[in-house]
GUBAKOL-208304 format. One record per atom (N, C-alpha, C, CB): residue in one letter; z, x, y. Coordinates in pm, whole numbers, plus 50000, padded with zeros to 5 digits. Atoms other than C-alpha are relative to their C-alpha. Last residue first. Glycine has a CB too. Example, Ala and Ser with C-alpha at 12.3 -4.5 7.8 and 13.67 -1.06 7.14 Angstrom:
2
S499944991849881S507145136749894S500734992350109S498585004150046A500005008949881A507805123049550A500005009050120A501254990150003
END
This chain:
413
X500265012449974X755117974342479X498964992049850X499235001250158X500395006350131X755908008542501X499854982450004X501235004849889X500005011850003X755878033742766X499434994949885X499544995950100X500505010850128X757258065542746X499794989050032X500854997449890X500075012149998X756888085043118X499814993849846X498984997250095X501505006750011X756548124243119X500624983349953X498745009749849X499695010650101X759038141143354X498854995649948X500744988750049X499705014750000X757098165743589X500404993049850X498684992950060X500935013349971X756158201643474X500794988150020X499004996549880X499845006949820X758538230043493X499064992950007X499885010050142X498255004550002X759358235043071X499684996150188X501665018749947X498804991249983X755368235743046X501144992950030X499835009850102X498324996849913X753118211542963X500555010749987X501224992049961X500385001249922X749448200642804X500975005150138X499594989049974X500664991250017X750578206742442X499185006550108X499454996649915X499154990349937X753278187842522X498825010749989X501565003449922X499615001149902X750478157142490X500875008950075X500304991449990X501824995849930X748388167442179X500694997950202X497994979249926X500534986549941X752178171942052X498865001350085X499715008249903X498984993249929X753288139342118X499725012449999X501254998249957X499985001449817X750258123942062X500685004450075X500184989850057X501434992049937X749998136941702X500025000150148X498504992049958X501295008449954X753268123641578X499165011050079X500414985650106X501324994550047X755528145441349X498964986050047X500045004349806X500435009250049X759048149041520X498685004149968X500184989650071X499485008250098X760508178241586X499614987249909X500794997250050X500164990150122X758138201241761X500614995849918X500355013150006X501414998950065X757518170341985X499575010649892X499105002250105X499765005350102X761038169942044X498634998249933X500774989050022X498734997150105X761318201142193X499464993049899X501604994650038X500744989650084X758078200342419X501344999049852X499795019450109X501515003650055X759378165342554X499365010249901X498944999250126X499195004150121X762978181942627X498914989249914X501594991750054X499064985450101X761678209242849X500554989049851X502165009450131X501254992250044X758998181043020X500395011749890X499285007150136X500374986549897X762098157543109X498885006749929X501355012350022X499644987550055X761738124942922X500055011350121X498925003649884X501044985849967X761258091443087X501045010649906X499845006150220X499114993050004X761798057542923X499315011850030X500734999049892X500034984850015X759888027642932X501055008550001X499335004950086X498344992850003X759907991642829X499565014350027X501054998849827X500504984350085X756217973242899X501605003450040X498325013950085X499504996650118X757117935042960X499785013549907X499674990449941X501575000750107X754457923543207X500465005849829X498425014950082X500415012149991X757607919543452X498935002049916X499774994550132X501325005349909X758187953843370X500384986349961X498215005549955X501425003950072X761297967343129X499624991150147X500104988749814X500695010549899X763547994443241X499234991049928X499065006350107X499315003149818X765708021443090X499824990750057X499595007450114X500225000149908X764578014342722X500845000450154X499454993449970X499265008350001X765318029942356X499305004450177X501655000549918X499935006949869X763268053042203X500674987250058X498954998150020X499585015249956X763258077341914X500004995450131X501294997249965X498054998649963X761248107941901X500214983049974X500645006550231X500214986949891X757198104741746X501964998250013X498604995750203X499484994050083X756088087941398X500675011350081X499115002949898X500494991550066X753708069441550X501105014349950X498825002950086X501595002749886X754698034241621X498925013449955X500505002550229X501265000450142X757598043641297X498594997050107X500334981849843X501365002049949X759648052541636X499314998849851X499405013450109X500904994050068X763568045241528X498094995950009X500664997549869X500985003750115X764938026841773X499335013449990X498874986750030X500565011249981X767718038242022X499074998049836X499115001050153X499635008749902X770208066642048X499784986649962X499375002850116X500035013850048X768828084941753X500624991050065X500424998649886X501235005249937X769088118141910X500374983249988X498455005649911X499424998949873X773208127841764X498814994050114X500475016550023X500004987049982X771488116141396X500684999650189X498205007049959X499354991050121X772318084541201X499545014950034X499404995249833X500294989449933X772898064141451X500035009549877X500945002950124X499654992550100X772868026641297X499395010950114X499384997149833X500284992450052X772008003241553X500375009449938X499645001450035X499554983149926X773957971441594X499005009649934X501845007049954X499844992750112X772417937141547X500355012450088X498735000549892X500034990049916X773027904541736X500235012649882X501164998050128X498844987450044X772167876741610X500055014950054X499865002849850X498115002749978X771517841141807X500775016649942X500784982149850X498985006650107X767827835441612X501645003850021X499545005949842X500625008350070X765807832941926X501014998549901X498695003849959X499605016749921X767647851942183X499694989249928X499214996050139X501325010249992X767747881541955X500344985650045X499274998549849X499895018450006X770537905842080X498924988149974X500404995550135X501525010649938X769757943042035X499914985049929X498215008849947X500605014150062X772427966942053X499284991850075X500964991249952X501035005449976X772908007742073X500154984649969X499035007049934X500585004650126X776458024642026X498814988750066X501324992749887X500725009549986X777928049042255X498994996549912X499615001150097X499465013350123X781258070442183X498884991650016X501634989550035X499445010549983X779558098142409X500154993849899X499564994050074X499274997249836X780518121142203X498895001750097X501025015350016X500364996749861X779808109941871X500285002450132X499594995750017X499474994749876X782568101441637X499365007050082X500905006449983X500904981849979X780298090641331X500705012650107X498144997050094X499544993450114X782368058941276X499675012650016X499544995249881X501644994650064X782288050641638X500555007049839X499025016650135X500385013450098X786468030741703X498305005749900X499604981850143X499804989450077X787448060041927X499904992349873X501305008150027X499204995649978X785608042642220X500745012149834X500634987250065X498885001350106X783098022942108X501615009250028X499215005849853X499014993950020X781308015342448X500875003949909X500374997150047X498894999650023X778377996042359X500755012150004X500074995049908X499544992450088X774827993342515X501534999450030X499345013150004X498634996649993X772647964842477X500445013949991X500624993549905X500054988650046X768747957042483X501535006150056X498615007350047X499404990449961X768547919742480X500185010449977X500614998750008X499014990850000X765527903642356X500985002550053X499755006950007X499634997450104X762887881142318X501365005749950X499215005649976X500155017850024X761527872842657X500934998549852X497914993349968X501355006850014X762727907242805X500124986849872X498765013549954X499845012650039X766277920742876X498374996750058X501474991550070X501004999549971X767767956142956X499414986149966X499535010949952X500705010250046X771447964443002X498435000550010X500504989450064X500844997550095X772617996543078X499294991649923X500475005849936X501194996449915X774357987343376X498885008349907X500535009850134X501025005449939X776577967843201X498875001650022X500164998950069X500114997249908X778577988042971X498564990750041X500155014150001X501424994649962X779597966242692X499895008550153X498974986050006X500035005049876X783647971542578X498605001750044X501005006250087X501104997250003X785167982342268X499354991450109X499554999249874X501035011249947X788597990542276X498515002349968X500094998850158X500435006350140X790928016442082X499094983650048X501764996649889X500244993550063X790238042742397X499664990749816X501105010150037X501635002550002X790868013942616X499345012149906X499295000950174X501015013550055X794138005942476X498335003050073X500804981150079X499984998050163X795138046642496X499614985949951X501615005049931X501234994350027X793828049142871X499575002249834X500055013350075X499364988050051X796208017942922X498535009749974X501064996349845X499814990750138X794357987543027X500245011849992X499095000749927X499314985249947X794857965943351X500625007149870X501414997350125X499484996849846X793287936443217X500935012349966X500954985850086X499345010049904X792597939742817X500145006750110X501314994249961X499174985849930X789837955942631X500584992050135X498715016550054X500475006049879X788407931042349X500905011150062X500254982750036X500174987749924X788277949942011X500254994450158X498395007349970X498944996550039X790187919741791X499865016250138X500025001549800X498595002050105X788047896041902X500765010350011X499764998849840X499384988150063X784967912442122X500964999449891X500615006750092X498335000850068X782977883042240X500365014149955X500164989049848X500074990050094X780177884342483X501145001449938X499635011350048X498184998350007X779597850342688X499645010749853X501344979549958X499044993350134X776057845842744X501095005450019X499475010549926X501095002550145X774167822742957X500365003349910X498795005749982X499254995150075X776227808543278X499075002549857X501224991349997X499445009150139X774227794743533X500575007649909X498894992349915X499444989750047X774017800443940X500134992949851X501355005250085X498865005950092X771857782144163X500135011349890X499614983949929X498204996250007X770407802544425X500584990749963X500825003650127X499135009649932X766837783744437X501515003750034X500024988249917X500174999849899X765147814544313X500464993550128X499254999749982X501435005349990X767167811044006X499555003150146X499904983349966X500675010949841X770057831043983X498694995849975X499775009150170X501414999149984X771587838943566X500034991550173X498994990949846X500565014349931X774777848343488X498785001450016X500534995550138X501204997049969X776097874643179X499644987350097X499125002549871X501035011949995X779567869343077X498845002550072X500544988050060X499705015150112X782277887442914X498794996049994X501024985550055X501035000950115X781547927143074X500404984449860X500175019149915X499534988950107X782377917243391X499265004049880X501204996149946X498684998149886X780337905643700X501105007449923X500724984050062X498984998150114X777327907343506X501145007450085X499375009749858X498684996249981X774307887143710X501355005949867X500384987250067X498844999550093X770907884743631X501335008750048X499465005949866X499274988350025X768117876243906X501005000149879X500685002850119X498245005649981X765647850043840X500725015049995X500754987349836X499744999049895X761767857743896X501424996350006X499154994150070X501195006649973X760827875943572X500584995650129X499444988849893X501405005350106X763737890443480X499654991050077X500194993449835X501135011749939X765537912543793X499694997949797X498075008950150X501284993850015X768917933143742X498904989350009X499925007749867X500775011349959X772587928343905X498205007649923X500214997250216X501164990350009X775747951043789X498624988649992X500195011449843X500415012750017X779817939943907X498195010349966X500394986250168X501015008749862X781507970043929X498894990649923X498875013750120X501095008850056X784097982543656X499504994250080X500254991549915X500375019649983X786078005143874X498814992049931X499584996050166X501445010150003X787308038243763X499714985150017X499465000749882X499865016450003X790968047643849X498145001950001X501104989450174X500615003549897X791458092343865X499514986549930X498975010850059X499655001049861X792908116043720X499454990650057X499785010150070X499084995750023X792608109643327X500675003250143X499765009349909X500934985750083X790708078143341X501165011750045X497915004950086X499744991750017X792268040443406X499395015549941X500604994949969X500494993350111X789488013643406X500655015350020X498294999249995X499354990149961X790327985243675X500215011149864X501294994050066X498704993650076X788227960143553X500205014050071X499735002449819X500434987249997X785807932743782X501505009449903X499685004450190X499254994550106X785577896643783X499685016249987X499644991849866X500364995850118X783267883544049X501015009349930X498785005750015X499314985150072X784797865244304X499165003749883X501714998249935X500795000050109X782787837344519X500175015449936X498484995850044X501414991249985X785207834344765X499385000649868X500225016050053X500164987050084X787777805144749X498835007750011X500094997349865X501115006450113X787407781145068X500315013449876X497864999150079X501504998749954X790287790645335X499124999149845X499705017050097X500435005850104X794017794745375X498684992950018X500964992149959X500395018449992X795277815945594X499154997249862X498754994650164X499305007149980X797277847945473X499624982450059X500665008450067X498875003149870X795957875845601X500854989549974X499334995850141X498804984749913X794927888645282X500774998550068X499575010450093X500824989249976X793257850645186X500725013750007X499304997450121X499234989849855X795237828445036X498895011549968X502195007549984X499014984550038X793477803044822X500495008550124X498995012549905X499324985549875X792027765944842X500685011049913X501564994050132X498145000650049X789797747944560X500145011350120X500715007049784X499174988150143X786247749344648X500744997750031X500055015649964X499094995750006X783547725844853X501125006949894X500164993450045X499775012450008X779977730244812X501305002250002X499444992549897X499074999950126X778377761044968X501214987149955X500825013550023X500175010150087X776087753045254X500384992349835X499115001850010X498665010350031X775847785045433X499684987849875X500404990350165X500525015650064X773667811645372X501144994349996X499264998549844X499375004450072X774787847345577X499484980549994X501435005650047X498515011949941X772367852845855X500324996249822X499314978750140X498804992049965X770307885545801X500944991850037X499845009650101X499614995749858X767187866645947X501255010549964X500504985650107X501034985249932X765177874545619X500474997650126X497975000249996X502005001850004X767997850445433X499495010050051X499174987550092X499915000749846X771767858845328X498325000749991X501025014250099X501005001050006X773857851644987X499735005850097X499624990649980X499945008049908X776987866144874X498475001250024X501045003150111X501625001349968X778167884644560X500074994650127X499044990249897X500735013549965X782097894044524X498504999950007X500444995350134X501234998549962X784267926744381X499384984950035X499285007949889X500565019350050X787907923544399X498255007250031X500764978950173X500765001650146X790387955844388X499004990249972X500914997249898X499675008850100X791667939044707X499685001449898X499744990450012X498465005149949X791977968844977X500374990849863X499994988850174X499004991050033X788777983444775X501574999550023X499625009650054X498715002749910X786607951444855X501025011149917X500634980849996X498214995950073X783847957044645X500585000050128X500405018049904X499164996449946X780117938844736X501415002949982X499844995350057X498484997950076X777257924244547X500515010650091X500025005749820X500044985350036X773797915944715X501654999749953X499485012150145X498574999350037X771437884244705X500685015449967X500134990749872X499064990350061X768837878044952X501425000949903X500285004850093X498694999849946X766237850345028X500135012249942X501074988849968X500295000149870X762887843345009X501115004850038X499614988450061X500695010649951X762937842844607X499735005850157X500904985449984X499905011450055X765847863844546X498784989450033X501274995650038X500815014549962X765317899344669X499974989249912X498565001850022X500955003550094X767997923844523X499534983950062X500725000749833X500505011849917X771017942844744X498684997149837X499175006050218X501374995849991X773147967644563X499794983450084X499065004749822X500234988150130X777197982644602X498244994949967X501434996749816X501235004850030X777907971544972X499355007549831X499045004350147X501394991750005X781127989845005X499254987549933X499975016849896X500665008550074X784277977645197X498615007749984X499964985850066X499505006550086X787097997645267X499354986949934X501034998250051X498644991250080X786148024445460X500344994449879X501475000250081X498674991749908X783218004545608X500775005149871X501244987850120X498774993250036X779967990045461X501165012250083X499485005649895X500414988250008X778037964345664X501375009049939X499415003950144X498744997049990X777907926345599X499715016449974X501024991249896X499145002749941X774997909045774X501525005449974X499814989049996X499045004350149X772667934145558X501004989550152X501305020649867X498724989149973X769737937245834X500964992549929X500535003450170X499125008749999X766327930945709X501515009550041X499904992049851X498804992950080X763257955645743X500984986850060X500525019950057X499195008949933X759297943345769X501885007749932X499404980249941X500035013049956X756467959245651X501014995350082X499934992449903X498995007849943X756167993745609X499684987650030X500475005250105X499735001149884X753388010745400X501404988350037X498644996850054X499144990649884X753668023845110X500464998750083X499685007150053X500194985849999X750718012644879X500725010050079X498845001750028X500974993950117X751627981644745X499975012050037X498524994749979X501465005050056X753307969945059X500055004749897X498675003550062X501774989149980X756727981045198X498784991249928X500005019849881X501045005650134X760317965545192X498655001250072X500284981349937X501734997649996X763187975745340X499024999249951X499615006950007X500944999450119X766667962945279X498654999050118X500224985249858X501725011949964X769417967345575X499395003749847X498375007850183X499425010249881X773227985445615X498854990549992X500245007150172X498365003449992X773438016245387X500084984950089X501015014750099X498874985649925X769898013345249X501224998550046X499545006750129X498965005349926X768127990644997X500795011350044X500804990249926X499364990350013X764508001244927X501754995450026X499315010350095X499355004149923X761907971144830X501375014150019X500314984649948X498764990650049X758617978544617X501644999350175X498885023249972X499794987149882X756287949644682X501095004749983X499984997250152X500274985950106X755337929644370X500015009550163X497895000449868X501304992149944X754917897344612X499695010949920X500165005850143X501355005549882X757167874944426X498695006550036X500514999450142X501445011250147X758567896744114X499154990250094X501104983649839X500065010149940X760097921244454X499024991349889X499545002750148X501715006949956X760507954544345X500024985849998X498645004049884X500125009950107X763757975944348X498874993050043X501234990849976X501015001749992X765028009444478X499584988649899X499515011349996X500485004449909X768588020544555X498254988050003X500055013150062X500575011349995X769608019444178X499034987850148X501144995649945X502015001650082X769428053844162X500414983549994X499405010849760X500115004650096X772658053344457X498454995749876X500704991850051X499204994950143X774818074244673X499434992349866X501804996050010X499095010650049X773318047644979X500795006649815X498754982849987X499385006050138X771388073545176X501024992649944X500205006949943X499144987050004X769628065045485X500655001749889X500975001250099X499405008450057X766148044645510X501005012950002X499384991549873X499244992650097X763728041745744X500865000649952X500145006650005X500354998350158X761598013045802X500365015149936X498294997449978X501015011850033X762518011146172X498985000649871X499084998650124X500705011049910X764598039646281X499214993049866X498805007350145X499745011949951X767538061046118X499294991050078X500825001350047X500074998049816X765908086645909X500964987450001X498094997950110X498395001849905X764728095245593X499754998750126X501105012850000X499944984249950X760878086045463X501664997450077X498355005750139X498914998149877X759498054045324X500325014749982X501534989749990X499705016349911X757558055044974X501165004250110X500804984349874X498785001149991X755928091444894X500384983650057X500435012150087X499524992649901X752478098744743X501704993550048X498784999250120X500615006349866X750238085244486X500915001350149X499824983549967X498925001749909X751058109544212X499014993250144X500935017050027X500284991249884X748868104543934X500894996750122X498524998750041X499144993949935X750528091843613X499845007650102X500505005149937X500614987350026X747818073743471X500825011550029X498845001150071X500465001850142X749438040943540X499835011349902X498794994150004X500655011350038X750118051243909X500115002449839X498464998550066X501484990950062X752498074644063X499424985249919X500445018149851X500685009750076X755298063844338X498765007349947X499674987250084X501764997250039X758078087344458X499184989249944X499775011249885X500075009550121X761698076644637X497895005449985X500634977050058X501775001849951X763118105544806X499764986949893X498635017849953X500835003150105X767178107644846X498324997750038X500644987549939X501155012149940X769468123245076X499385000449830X498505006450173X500175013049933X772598138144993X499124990850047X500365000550071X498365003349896X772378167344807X500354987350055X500065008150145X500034985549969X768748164644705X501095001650072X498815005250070X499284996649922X768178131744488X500045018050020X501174992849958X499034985350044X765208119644316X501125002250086X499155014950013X499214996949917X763958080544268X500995014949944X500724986450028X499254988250073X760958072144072X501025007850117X498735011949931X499635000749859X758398037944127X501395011849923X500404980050090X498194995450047X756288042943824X500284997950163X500485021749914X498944992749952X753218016843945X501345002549944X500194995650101X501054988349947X750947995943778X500305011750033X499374997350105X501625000549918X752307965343891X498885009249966X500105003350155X500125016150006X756047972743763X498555000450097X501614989550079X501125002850016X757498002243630X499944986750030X499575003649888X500925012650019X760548016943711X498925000250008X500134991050064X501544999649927X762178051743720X500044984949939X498495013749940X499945011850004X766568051443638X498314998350077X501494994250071X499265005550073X767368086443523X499734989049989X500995001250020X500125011449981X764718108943680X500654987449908X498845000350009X499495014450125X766128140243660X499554990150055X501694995549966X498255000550064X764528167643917X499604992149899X501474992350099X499555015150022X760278156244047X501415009749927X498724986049877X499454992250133X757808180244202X501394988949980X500515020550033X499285009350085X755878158444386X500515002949957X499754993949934X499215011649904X754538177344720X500954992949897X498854987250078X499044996749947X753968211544506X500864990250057X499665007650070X500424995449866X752548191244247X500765009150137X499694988650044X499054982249987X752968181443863X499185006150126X499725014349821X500504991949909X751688145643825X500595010950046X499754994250086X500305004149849X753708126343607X498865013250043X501724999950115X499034985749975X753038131543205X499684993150166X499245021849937X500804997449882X751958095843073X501125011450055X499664985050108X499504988049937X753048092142678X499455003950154X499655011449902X501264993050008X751798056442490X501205010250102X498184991650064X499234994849926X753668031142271X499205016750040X501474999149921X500984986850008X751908003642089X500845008650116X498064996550045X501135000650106X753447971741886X499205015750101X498864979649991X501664998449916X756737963142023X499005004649902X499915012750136X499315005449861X760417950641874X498755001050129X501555011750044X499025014149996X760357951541547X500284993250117X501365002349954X500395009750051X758047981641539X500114984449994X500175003449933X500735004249847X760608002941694X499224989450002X499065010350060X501045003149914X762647999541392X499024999350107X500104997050005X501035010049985X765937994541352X498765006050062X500494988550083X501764995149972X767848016141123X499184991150059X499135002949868X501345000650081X771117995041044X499025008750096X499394982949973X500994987549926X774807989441135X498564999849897X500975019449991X501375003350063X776167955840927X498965010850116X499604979350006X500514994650149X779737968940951X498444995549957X501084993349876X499764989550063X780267951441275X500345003449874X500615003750049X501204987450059X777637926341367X500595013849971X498735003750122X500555005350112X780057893841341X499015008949975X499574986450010X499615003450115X782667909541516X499124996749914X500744991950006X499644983150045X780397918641847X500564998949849X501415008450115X498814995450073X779347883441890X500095011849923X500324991249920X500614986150087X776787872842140X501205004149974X498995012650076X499124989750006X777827837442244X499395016749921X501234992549917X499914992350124X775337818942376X500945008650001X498915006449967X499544985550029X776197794142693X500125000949843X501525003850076X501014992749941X774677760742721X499875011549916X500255003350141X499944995649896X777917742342718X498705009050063X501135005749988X499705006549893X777967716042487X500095006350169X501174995249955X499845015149995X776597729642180X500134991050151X501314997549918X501445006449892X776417764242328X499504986049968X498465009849982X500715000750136X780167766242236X498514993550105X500974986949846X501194991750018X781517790842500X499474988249857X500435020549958X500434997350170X785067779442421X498685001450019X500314987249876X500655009150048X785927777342835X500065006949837X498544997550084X499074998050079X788207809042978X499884984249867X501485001750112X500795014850021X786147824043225X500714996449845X497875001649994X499885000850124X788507853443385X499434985449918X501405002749988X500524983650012X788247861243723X499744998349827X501515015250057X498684992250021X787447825943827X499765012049929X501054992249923X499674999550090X783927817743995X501865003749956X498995007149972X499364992150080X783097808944337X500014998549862X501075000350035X500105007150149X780167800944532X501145007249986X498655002049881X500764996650132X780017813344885X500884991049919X499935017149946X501395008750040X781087797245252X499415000549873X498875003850080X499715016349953X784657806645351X498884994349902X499674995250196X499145008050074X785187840845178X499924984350037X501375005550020X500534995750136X781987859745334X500704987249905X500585017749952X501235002449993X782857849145699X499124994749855X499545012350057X499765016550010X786417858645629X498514997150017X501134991550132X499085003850106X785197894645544X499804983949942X501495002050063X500865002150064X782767894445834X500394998349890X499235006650011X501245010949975X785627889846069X498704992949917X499365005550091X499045008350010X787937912845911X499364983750030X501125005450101X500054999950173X785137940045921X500974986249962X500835017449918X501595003450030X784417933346310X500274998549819X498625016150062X500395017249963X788287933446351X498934997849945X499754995050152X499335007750103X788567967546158X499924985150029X501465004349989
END
């Protein structure tokens, strides 16, 4: 508990802070920051399109092998060339890589506790790729690992702050040369970021901050808090955690669901979009019956290329259609400021309507630095919809599968 108490304060002296609650008028006149406004796109639901948003969208089945055989793949990336595809097996995890074509090129890192291995961290977002070098990077309970192109080990970092009882490391994500990783403090409900280079030494040099009380009680630089919600459920407290993803080489920060940040490689921090709710907004320490009449973005479903945001909304008991999940699709145009909701007009219809060729709908998990969006299917629910819908590729493609074949990969772009 010393050692943790130690690295704590460590954390709280030197970082950036924010307050929990940002409380400016957001006018991007003077401040930068876009507002994406929920109010002004409800009742104008609509059919959007795939079309509207890319121009060719193609089907890659993985590689079906004894060594590869592949579960759910919920959160696969693409970037270089490479699906990078993380399975779980009780407690450990494998991370797979297949190429373009979808051939299985064999396994990244391997369990263990030595020197580019990695142990499990409970999480599909363990695995992330580096827009510098394009080397696939693993983050494990205590260090980030990071491999070549084709696998091999390079070099492993050690997290300077390690998770205990009461503090969890929730992801790491290469910044330039440096590191940035988000962290919950369970004693303090508080989630925080913090920097640290390839020695594993916490970045000093943080400019001075307004004083606060720490736990113990001295008084010391504010920590660089990220805003987080305490999200009553029927047994049991959910925590809105802070949720970090890569464009191009800046990371994106969403500490709650208000405000979206942006890191530059330089670790400066900027403020871009502030998300309004008006009348739906879902207040601090909310009842399970005010968050039920709330509407609230989930983070970690975000997606974001040059053009776009790819949103998704919590409606709670607010969905006209009363789907179950309550979740409603949106897609923010950075260019003209509006934000449109998708119309669901069947229980599928998640995302955009495919007019590309006339195949399922699609909406993205991931998008590439080269800007291809994908989404995997399982192989049982590929043959389905391919008897549903009426594109050619989709059948000429299940037509190649069984219900135990490998996920097959949408990519669109």
């Amino acid at each position: 508990m010393k050692k943790y108490q130690l690295l704590y304060l460590s954390v709280v002296i030197i970082f950036f802070a924010h307050s929990c609650r940002e409380k400016s008028t957001y006018d991007s006149s003077s401040t930068g920051i876009k507002t994406i406004s929920l109010p002004d796109a409800m009742g104008k639901e609509r059919i959007v399109n795939l079309s509207e948003v890319a121009q060719s969208i193609h089907y890659i089945p993985l590689e079906t092998s004894d060594s590869s055989l592949l579960g759910n793949i919920p959160r696969p990336i693409l970037e270089n060339g490479v699906f990078y595809v993380t399975i779980r097996s009780g407690f450990k995890e494998e991370f797979m890589m297949y190429n373009i074509d979808g051939k299985f090129l064999g396994k990244l890192g391997r369990y263990g506790r030595a020197a580019g291995e990695y142990q499990t961290n409970m999480s599909s977002l363990a695995l992330s790729v580096d827009s510098k070098s394009g080397n696939p990077i693993i983050f494990s309970t205590n260090k980030v690992i990071e491999y070549d192109k084709k696998g091999n080990f390079i070099k492993e970092v050690k997290s300077p702050v390690e998770s205990t009882f009461n503090l969890m490391l929730l992801r790491v994500k290469k910044l330039g040369d440096n590191y940035i990783s988000t962290l919950y403090d369970f004693d303090q409900r508080k989630a925080f970021y913090l920097f640290f280079n390839a020695n594993g030494e916490v970045i000093e040099g943080a400019p001075e901050l307004p004083k606060a009380q720490n736990r113990d009680g001295v008084k010391n630089k504010e920590s660089n808090e990220v805003s987080t919600r305490i999200l009553p459920a029927s047994n049991a407290i959910g925590i809105s955690t802070p949720y970090m993803y890569d464009y191009k080489d800046n990371t994106r920060l969403m500490g709650n669901t208000d405000t979206l940040y942006t890191f530059n490689p330089k670790m400066e921090k900027r403020a871009l979009y502030h998300f309004e709710y008006g009348k739906y907004e879902l207040p601090l320490n909310s009842t399970g019956d005010q968050r039920l009449q709330s509407i609230f973005l989930i983070p970690g479903f975000t997606c974001e290329w040059e053009d776009y945001l790819f949103l998704t909304y919590n409606f709670g008991n607010n969905i006209p259609n009363g789907y179950t999940p309550p979740l409603v699709r949106g897609v923010f145009n950075k260019k003209s400021g509006e934000l449109t909701l998708l119309e669901r007009v069947t229980p599928e219809l998640w995302g955009f309507n495919n007019d590309l060729d006339n195949g399922a709908p699609f909406w993205p998990v991931h998008i590439s630095n080269q800007g291809e969006m994908i989404m995997p299917l399982s192989a049982a629910k590929f043959i389905e919809l391919s008897e549903k819908y009426d594109s050619p590729e989709m059948k000429r493609v299940a037509a190649t599968l069984t219900e135990e074949s490998n996920p097959v990969m949408v990519v669109v772009k």
